[in-house]
N, C-alpha and C positions, 0 to 999 in steps of 0.2 A: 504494500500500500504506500504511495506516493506520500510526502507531508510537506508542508510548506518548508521550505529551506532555500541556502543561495551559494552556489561553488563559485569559486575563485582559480583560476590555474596563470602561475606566471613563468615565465622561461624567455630567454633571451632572443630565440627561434625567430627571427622575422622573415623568413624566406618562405614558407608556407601560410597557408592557410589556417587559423588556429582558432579555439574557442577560447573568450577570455574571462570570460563570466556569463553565467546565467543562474535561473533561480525562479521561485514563486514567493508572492508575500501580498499581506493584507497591511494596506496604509491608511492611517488611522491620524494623524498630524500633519500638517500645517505647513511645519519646518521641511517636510519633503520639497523640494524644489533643486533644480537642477538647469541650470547654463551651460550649452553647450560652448559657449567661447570661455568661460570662467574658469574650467573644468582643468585639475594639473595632471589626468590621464586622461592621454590624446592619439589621437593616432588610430582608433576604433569605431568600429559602427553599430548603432542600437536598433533593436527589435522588441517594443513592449505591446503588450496585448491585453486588454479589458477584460477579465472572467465577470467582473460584478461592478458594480458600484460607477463611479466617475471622476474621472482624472480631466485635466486639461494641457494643452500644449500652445506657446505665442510661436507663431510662425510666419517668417513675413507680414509682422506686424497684425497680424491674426489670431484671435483667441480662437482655438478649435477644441470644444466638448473633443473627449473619448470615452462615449459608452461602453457600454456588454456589447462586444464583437466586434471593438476597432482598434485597430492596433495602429502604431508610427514606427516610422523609421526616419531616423538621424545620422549623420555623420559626428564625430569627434573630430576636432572642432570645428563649429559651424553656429552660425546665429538663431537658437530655438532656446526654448524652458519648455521644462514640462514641471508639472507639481501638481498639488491635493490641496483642493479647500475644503476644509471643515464643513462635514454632515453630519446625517444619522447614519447613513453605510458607509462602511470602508470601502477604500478601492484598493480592488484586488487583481494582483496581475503576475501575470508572465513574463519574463524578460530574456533576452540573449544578446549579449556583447562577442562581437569578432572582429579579429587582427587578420590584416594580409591584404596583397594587392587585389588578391582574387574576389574578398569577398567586398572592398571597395566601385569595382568593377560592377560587381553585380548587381550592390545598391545601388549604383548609376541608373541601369536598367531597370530596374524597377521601378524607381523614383520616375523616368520617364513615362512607364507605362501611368504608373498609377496614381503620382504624386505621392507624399508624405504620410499621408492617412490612409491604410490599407481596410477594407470591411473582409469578415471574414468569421463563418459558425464555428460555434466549438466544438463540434462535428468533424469541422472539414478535414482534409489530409495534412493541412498545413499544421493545422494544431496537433493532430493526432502524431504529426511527426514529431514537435517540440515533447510531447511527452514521451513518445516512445527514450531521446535523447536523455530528458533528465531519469527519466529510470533506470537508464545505462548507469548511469553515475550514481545515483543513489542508492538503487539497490542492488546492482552487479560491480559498483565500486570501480566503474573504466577512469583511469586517470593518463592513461596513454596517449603522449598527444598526436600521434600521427593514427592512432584506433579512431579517437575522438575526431578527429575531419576528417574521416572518413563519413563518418556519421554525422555532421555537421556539414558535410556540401550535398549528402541528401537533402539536408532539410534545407538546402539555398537552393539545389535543384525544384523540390515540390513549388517554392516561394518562385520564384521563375516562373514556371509552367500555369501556374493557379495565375500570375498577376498576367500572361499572353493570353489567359482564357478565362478575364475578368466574364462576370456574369454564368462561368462554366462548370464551376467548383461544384460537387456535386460533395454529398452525405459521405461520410465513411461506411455505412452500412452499404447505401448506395454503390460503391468504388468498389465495396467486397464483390453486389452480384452482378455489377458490371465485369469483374476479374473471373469470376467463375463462367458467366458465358461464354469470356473469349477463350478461359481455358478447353472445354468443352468445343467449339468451332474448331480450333488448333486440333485436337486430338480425333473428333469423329468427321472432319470436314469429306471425309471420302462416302458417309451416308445419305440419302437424299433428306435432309433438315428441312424444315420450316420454322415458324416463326410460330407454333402451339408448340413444339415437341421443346425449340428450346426455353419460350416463356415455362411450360410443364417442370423441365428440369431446373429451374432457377426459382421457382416455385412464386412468379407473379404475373400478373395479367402481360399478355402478350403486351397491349396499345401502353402501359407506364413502362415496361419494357422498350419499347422503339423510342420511348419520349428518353428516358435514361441516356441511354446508347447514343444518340445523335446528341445529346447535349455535352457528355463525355467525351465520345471518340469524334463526332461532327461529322460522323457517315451512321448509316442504318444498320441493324444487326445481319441482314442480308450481304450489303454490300462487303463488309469485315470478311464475309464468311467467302465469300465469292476473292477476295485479295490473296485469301489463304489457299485456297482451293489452285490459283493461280501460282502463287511460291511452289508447293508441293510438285505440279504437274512443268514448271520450271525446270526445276530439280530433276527429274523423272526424263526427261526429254537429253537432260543433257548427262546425268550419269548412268543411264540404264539403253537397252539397246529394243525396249520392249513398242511395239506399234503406235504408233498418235492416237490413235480411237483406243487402246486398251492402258492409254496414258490417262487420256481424260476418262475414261470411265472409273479407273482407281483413286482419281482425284474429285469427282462425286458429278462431273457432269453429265446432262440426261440424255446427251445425244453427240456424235460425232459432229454436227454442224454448229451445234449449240458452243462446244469448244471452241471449236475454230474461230466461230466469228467472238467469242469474246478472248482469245487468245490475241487477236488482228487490233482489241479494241485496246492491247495493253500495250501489245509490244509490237505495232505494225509491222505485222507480219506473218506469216500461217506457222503454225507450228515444224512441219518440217523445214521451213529458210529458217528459223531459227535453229535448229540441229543441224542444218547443214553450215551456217556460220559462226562458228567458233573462234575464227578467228579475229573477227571483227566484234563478238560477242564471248570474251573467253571466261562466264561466270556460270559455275555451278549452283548457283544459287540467287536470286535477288529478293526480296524483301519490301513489302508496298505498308508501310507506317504513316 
């Protein structure tokens, strides 16, 4: 069981990517306040996030509330405050400090996408990352700091990904049976599927199923399955010496024309010019992400 607490790690490392604190806590005073140009450790980027209560931040001459489910990012040093005015609830939050060029870089990017104020459930993968992270620490004791960024440009990868696909973020619950259908496609893609058998196996209505899926991936659970069906039958053409029709049949399509013309549709071209071009195509494998 997680408990509010705050790690520290210092080391003179500046050539990688490092974590330099993070932590949970509930603020309750006043005196919390923090200047980012005042600040005698520099050189860092911060990540705080709202579990309850309300904090604020002056940013370009702007007071910005941070409720339940908004988080900031700042530079060290750089001209912002953030701090707590006295209520009835605390404010309670999440926090992570990092060092390195990398992860300066990447608050760039962000910042562009999304500007300073990030929204975001506690739910989502972004969060669920930060916790998986301090659990490392707190109750598996990772104090390694090349283990620990390892695990910390995860959680700047999901932060990435989640801020390119503002409005995209889906539930962790969500993410699981979106993972479980693609595992499921990947694995029986050589079966004739529809769109009951795998809503069935995922165990939700087909139609929040296709809303999931397109909001997540931004193709349909068809089209996924159809990409994969294409890698496989790829592969197959190009390490195996077995027929085109008994290629696409093992790769789950209903008809020898049906192949063709959506093999034409990927890789212009009919499936045997691609077998016979190797050389000007010398991949065992491609991959449609």
């Amino acid at each position: 069981m997680i408990e509010s607490s705050s790690y520290a790690f210092r080391h003179e490392d500046r050539s990688i990517l490092t974590l330099d604190s993070m932590g949970w806590q509930k603020i309750r005073s006043s005196e919390y306040s923090f200047a980012g140009d005042e600040r005698p450790d520099c050189g860092h980027v911060i990540f705080q996030y709202t579990l309850s209560g309300q904090g604020y931040i002056d940013y370009e001459h702007q007071q910005i509330a941070l409720p339940k489910g908004s988080a900031f990012l700042v530079k060290v040093p750089s001209r912002h405050r953030y701090y707590y005015l006295e209520q009835e609830e605390p404010w309670e939050v999440i926090w992570l400090n990092l060092r390195g060029d990398e992860a300066s870089r990447i608050w760039d990017l962000v910042l562009e996408q999304e500007g300073p104020i990030l929204r975001r459930e506690a739910d989502s993968p972004l969060i669920h990352s930060f916790w998986k992270l301090l659990r490392l620490i707190q109750e598996e004791k990772v104090t390694d700091k090349y283990l620990l960024s390892v695990h910390v440009y995860e959680w700047l990868l999901t932060l990435v990904k989640t801020s390119r696909e503002r409005g995209k973020e889906i539930s962790e619950n969500s993410s699981t049976t979106i993972q479980k259908a693609k595992r499921f496609m990947k694995e029986q893609y050589a079966l004739p599927l529809t769109l009951d058998m795998l809503s069935e196996y995922c165990g939700i209505n087909k139609h929040h199923l296709c809303r999931l899926f397109q909001k997540s991936e931004q193709i349909s659970p068809l089209a996924y399955l159809r990409d994969r069906r294409m890698e496989a039958a790829i592969a197959l053409l190009r390490t195996t010496d077995l027929p085109v029709h008994e290629v696409g049949k093992q790769c789950g399509f209903e008809s020898p024309s049906y192949f063709g013309k959506v093999f034409r549709e990927y890789m212009s071209m009919t499936p045997k010019e691609y077998r016979m071009k190797e050389l000007e195509f010398p991949y065992n494998a491609v991959y449609y992400q």
